[in-house]
C-alpha positions in Angstrom: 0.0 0.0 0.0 1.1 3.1 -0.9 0.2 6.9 0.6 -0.6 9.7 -1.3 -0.9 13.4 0.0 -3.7 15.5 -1.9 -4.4 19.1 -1.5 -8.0 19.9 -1.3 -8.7 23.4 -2.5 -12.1 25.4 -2.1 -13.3 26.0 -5.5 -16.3 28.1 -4.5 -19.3 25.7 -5.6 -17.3 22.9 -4.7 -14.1 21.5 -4.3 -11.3 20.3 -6.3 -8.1 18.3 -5.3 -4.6 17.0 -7.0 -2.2 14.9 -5.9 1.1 15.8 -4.7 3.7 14.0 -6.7 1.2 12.8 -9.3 1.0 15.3 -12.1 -2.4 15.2 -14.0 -4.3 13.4 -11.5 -6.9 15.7 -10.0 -10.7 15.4 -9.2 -13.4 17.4 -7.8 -16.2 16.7 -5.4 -19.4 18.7 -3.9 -18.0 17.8 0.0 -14.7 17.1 1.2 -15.3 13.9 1.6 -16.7 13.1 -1.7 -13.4 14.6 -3.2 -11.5 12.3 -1.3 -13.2 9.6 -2.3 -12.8 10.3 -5.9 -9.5 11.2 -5.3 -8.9 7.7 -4.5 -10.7 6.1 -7.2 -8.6 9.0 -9.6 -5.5 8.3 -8.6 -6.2 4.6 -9.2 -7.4 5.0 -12.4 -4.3 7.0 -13.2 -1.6 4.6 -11.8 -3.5 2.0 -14.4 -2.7 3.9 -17.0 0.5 4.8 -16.4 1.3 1.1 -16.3 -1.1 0.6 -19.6 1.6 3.1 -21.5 4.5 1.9 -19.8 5.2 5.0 -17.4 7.3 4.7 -14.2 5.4 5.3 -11.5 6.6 7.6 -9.7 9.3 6.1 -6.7 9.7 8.6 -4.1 7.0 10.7 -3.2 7.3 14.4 -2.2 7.5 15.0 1.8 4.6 17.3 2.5 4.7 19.9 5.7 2.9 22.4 7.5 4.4 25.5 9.4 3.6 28.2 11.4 4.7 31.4 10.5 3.9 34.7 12.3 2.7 37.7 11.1 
């Protein structure tokens, strides 16, 4: 099993996500929970086809972190 991060984004009448690390692989939903779950079933459908046409998937995943900073 594999993790992915996604960023989930506001998009005003609903909201849309991509993966990080994953170019092209993106998907919108009405909640954030719907988005993440088609998230999920995107990025699976898009490590498929990478595979289908040969693609490397992609080995070493981007670190993803928060800070604080004040201002």
């Amino acid at each position: 099993m594999t993790e992915y991060n996604i960023v989930i984004e506001d998009a005003g009448s609903n909201f849309s996500a991509y993966v990080v690390g994953l170019d092209g692989c993106i998907s919108t939903g009405k909640t954030v929970e719907e988005v993440t779950e088609n998230m999920c079933e995107a990025i699976e459908f898009h490590l498929e086809g990478m595979r289908l046409h040969g693609d490397e998937l992609p080995r070493h995943l981007p670190i993803v972190k928060t800070v604080q900073i004040t201002s």
